[in-house]
ChimeraX commands (.cxc) that place a marker at each C-alpha (Angstrom):
marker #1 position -17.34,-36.20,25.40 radius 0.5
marker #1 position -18.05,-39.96,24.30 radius 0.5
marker #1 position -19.78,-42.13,26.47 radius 0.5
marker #1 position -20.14,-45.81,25.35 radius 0.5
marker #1 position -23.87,-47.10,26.84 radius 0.5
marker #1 position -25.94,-49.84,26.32 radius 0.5
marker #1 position -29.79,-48.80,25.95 radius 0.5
marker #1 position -30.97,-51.72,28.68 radius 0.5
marker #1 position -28.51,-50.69,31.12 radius 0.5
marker #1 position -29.31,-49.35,34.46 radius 0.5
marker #1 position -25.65,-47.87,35.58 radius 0.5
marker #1 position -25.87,-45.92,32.02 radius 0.5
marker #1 position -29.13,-44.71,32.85 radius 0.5
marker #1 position -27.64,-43.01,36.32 radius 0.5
marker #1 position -25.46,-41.33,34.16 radius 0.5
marker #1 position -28.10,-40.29,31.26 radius 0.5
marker #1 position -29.90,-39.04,34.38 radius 0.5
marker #1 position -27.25,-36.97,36.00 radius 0.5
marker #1 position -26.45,-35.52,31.90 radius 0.5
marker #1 position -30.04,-34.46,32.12 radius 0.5
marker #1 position -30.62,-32.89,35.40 radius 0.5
marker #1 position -26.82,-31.08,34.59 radius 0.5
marker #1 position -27.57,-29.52,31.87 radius 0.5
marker #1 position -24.65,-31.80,30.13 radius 0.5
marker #1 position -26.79,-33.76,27.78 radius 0.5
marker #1 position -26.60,-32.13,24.61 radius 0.5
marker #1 position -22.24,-32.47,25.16 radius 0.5
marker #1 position -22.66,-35.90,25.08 radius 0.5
marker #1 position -21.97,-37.88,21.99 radius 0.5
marker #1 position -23.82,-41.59,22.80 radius 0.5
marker #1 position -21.73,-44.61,21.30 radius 0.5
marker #1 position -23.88,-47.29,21.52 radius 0.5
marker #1 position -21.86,-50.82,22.55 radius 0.5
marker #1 position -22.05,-54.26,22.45 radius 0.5
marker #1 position -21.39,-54.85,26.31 radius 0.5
marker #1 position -22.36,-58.39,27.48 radius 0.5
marker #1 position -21.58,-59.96,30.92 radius 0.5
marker #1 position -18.85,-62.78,29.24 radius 0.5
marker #1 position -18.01,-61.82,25.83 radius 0.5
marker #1 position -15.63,-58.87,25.47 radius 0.5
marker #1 position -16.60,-55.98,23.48 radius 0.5
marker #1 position -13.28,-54.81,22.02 radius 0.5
marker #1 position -14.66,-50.93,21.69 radius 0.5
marker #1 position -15.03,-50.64,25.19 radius 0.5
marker #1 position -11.88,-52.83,26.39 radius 0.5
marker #1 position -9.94,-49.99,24.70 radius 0.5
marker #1 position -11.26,-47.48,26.94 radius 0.5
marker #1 position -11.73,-49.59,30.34 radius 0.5
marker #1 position -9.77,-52.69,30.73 radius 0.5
marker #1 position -13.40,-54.00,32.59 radius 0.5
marker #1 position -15.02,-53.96,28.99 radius 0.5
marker #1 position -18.46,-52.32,31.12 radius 0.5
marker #1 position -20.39,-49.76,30.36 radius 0.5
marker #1 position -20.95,-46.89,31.13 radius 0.5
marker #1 position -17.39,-45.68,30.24 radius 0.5
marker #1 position -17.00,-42.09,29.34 radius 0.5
marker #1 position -14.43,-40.84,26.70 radius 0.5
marker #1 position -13.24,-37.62,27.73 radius 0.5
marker #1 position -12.37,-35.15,25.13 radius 0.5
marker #1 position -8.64,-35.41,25.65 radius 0.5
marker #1 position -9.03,-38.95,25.25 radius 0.5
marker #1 position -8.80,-39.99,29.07 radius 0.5
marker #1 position -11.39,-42.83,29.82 radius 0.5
marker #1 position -13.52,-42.33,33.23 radius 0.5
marker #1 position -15.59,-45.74,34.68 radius 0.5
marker #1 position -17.80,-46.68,36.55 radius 0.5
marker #1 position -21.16,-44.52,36.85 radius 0.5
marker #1 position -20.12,-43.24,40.10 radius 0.5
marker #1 position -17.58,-41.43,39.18 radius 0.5
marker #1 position -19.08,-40.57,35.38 radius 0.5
marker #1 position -22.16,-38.89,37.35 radius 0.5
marker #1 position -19.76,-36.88,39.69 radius 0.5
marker #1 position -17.75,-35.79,36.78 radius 0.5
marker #1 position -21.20,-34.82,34.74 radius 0.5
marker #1 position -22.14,-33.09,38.11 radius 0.5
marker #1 position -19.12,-31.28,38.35 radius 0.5
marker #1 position -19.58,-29.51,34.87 radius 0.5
marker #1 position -22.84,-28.28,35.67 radius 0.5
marker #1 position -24.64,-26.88,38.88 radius 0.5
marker #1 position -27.64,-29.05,40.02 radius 0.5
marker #1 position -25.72,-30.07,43.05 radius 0.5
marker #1 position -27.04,-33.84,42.12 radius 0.5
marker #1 position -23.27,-34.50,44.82 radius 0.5
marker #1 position -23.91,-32.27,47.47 radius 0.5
marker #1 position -21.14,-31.09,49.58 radius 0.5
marker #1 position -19.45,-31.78,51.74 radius 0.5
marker #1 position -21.18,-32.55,55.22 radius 0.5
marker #1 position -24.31,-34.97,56.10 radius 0.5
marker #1 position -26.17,-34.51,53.13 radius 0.5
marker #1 position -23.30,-35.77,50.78 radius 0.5
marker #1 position -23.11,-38.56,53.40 radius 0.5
marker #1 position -26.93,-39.40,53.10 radius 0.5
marker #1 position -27.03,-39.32,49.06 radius 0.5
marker #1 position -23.80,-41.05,48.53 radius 0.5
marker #1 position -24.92,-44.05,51.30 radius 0.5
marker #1 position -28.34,-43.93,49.47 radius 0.5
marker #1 position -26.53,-44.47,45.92 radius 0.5
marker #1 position -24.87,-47.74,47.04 radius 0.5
marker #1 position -28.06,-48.92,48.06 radius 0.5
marker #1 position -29.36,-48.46,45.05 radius 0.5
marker #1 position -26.27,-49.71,43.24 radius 0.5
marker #1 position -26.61,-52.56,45.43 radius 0.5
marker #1 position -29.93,-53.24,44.44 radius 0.5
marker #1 position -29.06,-53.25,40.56 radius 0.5
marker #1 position -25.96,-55.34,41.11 radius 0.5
marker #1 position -28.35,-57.73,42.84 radius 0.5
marker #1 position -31.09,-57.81,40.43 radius 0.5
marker #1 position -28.83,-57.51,37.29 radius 0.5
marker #1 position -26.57,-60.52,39.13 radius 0.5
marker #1 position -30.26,-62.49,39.25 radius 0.5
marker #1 position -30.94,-61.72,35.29 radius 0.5
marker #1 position -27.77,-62.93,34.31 radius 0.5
marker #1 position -28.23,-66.52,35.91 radius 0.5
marker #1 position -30.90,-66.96,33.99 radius 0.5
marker #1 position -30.07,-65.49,30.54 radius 0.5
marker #1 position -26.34,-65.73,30.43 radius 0.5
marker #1 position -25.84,-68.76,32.33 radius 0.5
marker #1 position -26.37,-72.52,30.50 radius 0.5
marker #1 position -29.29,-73.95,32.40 radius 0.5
marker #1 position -27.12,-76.96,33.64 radius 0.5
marker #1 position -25.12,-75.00,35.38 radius 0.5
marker #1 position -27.47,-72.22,36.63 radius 0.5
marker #1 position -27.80,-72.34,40.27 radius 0.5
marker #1 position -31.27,-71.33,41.61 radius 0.5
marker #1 position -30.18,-71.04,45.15 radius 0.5
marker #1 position -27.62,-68.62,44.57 radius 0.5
marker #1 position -30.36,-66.65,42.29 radius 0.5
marker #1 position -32.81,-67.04,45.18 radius 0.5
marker #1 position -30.43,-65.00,47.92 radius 0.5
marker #1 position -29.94,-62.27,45.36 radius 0.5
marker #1 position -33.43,-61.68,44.88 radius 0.5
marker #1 position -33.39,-61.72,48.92 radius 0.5
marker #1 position -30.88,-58.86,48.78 radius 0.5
marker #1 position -33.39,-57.12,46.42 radius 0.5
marker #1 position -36.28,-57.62,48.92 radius 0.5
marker #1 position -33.99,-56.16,51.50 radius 0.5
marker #1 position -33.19,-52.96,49.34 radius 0.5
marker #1 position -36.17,-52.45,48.65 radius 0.5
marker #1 position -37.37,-52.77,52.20 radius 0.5
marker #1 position -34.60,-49.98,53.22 radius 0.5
marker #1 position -36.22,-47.99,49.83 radius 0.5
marker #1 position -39.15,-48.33,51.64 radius 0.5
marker #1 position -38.52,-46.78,55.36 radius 0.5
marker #1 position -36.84,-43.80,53.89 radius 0.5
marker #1 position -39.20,-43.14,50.42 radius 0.5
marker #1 position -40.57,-40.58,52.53 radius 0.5
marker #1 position -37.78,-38.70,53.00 radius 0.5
marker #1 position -36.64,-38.40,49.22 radius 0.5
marker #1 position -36.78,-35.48,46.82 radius 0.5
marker #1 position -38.94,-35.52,43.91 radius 0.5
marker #1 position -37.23,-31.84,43.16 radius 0.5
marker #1 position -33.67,-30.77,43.25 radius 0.5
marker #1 position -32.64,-34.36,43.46 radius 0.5
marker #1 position -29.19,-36.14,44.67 radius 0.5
marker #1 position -27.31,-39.08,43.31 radius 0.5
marker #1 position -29.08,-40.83,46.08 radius 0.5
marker #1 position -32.52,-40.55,44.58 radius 0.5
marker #1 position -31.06,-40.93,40.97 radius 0.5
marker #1 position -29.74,-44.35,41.87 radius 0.5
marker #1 position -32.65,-45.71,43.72 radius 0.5
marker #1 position -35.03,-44.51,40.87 radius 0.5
marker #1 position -32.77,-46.30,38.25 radius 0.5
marker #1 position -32.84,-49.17,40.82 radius 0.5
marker #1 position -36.60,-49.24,40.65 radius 0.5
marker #1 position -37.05,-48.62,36.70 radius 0.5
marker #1 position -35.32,-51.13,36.60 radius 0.5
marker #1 position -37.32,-53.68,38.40 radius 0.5
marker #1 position -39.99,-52.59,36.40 radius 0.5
marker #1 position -38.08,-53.10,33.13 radius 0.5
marker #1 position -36.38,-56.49,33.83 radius 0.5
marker #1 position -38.88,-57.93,37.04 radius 0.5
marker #1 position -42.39,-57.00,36.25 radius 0.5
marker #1 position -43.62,-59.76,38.04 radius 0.5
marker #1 position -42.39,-58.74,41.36 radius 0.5
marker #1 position -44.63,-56.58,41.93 radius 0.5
marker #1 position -42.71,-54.64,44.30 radius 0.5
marker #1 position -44.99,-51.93,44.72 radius 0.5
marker #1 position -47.35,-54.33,46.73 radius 0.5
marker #1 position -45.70,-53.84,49.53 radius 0.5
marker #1 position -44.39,-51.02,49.50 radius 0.5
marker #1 position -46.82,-48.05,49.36 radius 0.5
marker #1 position -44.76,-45.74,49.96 radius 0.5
marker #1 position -41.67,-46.03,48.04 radius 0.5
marker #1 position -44.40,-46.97,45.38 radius 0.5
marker #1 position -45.61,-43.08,45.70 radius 0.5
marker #1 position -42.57,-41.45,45.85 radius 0.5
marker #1 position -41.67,-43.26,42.69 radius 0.5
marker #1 position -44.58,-42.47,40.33 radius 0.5
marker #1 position -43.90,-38.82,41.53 radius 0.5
marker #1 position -39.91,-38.92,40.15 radius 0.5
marker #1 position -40.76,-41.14,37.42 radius 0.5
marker #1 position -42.41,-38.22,35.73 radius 0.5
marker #1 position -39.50,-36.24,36.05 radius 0.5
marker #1 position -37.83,-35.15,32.26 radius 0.5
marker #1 position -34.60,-36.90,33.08 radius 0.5
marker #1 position -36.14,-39.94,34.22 radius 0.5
marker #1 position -38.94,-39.69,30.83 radius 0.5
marker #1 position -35.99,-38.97,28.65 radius 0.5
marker #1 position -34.02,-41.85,29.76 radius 0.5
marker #1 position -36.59,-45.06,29.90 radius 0.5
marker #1 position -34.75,-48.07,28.93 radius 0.5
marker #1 position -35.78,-50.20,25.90 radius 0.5
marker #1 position -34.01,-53.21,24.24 radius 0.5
marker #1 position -32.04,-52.83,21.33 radius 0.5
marker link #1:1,2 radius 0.2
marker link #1:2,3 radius 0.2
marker link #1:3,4 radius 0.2
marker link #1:4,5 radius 0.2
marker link #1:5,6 radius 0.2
marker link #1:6,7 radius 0.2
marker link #1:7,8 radius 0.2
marker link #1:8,9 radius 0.2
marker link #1:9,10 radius 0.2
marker link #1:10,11 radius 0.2
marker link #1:11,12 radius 0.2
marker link #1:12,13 radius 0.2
marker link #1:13,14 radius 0.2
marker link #1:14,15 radius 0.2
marker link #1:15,16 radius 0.2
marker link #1:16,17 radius 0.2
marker link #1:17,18 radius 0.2
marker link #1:18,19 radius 0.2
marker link #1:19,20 radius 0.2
marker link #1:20,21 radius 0.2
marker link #1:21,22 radius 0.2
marker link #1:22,23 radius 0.2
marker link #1:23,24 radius 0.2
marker link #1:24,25 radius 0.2
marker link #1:25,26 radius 0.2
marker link #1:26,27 radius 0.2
marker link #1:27,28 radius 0.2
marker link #1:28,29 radius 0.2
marker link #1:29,30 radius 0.2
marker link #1:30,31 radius 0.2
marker link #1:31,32 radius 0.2
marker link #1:32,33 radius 0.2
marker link #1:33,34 radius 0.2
marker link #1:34,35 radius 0.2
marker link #1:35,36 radius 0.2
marker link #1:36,37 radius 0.2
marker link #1:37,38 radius 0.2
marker link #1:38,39 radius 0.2
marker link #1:39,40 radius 0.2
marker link #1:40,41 radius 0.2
marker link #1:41,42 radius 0.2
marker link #1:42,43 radius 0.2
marker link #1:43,44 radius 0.2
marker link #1:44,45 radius 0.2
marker link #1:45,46 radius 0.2
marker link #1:46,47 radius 0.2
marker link #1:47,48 radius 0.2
marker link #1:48,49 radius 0.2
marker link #1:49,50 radius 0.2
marker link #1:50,51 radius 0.2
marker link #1:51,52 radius 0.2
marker link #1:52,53 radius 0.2
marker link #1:53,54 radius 0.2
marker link #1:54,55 radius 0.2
marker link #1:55,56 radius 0.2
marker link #1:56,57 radius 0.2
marker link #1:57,58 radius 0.2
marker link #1:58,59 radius 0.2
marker link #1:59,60 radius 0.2
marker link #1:60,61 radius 0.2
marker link #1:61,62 radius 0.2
marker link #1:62,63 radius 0.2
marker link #1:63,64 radius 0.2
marker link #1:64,65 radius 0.2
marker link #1:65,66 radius 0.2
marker link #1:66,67 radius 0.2
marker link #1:67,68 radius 0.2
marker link #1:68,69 radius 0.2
marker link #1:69,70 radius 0.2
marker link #1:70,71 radius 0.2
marker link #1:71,72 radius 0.2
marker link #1:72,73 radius 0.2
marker link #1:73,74 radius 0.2
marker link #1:74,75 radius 0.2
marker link #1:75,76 radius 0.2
marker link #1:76,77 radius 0.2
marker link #1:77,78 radius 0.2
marker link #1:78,79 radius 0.2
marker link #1:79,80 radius 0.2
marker link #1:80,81 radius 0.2
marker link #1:81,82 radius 0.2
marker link #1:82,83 radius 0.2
marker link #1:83,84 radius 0.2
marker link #1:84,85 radius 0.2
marker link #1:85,86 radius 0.2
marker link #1:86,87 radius 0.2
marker link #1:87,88 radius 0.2
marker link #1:88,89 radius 0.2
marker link #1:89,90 radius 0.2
marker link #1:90,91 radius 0.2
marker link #1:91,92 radius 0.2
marker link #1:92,93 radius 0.2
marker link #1:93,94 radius 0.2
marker link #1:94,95 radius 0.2
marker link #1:95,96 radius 0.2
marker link #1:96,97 radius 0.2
marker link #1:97,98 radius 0.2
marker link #1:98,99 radius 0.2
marker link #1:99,100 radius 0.2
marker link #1:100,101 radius 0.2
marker link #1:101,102 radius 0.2
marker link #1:102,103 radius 0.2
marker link #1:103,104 radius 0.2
marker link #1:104,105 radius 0.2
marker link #1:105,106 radius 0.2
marker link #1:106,107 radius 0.2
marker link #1:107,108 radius 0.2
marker link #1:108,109 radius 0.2
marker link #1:109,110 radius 0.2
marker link #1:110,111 radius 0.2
marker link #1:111,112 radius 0.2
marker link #1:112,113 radius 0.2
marker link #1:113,114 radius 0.2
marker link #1:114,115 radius 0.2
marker link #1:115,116 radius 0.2
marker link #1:116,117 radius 0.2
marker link #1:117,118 radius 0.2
marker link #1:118,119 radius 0.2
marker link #1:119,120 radius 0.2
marker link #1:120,121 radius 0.2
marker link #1:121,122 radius 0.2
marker link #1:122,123 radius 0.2
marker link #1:123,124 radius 0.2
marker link #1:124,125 radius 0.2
marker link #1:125,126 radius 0.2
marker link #1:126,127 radius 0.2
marker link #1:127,128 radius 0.2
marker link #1:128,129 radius 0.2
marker link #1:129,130 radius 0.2
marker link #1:130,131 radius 0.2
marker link #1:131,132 radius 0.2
marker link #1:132,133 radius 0.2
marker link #1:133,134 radius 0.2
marker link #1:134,135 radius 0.2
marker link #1:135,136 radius 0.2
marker link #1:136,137 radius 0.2
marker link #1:137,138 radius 0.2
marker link #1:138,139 radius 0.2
marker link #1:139,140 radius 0.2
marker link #1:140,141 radius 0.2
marker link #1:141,142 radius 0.2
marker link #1:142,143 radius 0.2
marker link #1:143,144 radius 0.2
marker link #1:144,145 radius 0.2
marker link #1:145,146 radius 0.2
marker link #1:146,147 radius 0.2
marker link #1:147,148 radius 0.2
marker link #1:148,149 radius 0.2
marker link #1:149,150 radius 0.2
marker link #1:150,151 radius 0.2
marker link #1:151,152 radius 0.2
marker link #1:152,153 radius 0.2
marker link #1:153,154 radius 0.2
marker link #1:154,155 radius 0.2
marker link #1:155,156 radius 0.2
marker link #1:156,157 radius 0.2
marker link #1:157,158 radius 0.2
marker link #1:158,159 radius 0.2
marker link #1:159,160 radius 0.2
marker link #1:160,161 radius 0.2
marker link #1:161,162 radius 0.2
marker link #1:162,163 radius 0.2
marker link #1:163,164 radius 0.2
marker link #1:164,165 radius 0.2
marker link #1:165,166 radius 0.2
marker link #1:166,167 radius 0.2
marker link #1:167,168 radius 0.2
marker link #1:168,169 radius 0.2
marker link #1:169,170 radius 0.2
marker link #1:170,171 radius 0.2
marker link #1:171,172 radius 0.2
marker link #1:172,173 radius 0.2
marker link #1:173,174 radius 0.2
marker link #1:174,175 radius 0.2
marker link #1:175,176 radius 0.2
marker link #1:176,177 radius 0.2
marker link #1:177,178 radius 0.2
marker link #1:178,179 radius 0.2
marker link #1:179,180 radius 0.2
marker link #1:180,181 radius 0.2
marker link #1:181,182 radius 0.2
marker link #1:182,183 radius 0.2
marker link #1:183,184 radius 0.2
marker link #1:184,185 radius 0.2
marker link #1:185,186 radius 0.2
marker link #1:186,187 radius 0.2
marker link #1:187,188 radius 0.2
marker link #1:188,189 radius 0.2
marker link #1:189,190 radius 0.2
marker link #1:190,191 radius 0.2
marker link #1:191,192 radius 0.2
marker link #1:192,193 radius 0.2
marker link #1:193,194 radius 0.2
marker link #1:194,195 radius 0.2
marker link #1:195,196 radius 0.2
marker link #1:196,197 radius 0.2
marker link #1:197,198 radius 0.2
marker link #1:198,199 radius 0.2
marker link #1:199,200 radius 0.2
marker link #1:200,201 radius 0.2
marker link #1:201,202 radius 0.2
marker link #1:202,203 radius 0.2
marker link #1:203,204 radius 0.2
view
C-alpha cells in the first residue's frame, strides 16, 4: 500500500494513527505530496479527483479517500477494534470522530484564511465564526474527556486527539487547555501514547 500524506496534515495523521495502533504501519509505503488548498498537485489528482490527502493507493492500484474510510480500511486489516462493531459503541466513536473532524475542518478552514487567502480579500468575520465552531468542539471535547480511553482506543478518540495536536501545532496561542481541565488531562495522558509520539506533525 501507498498512501500520499503531507507531514502538517491532521486527516493524515488519523490515518498514521490508526496504521500504528493496527499493526499496519510497517505495510505502508509514505509518498510524501505537494497538497495545497488551491493549487492542484497532479500526483494526487491521479489517484483522487479531490487532489487531498490522505489518499491511499491500494496494492491493486484502487485509490481509497478520505481518512474515514482509509482508517476503517487500516482497521479492517488488523485487530485493534479502533471501529467497533456494530451497536452503541460504534455509534459513540463514529459521532465522536465527526466532532473531531469537525473541529479540524474548522480550525484548518481558519488557517487557510489567513495563509492562503490574499489579505484584501480575507474576511475576518467569517474566520471569527470558525474559530467559534472550534470553541464549541472543544467545549463538547470537554463534557465527555472523561469518558475517553487512553487504552484500547476508537476512531473517536483518534480523531479528537489529532483534533487537539493539532491546535497545539497550528493555534498555540489559544490556549485551549485553560479552560478546559479536563479534556486538558485526558489529553497529556493519550498524547504519550506510541502512535500519537510516532506521528507528531512537523513542517516540511
Amino acid at each position: 500500500m501507498r498512501l500520499l500524506y503531507a507531514p502538517t496534515s491532521p486527516f493524515v495523521r488519523k490515518v498514521m494513527v490508526c496504521a500504528h495502533l493496527s499493526g499496519q504501519a510497517e505495510r505502508i509505503r509514505w509518498l510524501d505530496s505537494a497538497a495545497h488548498p488551491v493549487r492542484r498537485d497532479s500526483r494526487i489528482a491521479a489517484h483522487n479527483p479531490l487532489a487531498k490527502v490522505p489518499t491511499l493507493i491500494l496494492d491493486d492500484g484502487h485509490s481509497l479517500y478520505d481518512s474515514r474510510v482509509i482508517c476503517e480500511y487500516i482497521d479492517s486489516l488488523g485487530s485493534a477494534g479502533i471501529f467497533p462493531a456494530a451497536g452503541p459503541a460504534r455509534w459513540t466513536a463514529l459521532t465522536r470522530q465527526a466532532l473531531g473532524d469537525g473541529l479540524l475542518d474548522a480550525a484548518l478552514l481558519a488557517r487557510y484564511e489567513l495563509t492562503a487567502r490574499p489579505s484584501e480579500v480575507q474576511w475576518p468575520v467569517w474566520r471569527e465564526a470558525l474559530l467559534s465552531k472550534v470553541a464549541a468542539c472543544l467545549d463538547a471535547i470537554e463534557a465527555i474527556a472523561a469518558e475517553l480511553a487512553t487504552t484500547h482506543p476508537t476512531i473517536g478518540e483518534v480523531a479528537l486527539a489529532c483534533g487537539l495536536g493539532y491546535l497545539d501545532f497550528r493555534f498555540p496561542d489559544l490556549d485551549w487547555r485553560a479552560d478546559h481541565p479536563v479534556a486538558a488531562h485526558w489529553y497529556a495522558a493519550f498524547a504519550q501514547l506510541p502512535a500519537m509520539q510516532a506521528t507528531l506533525p512537523h513542517d516540511a
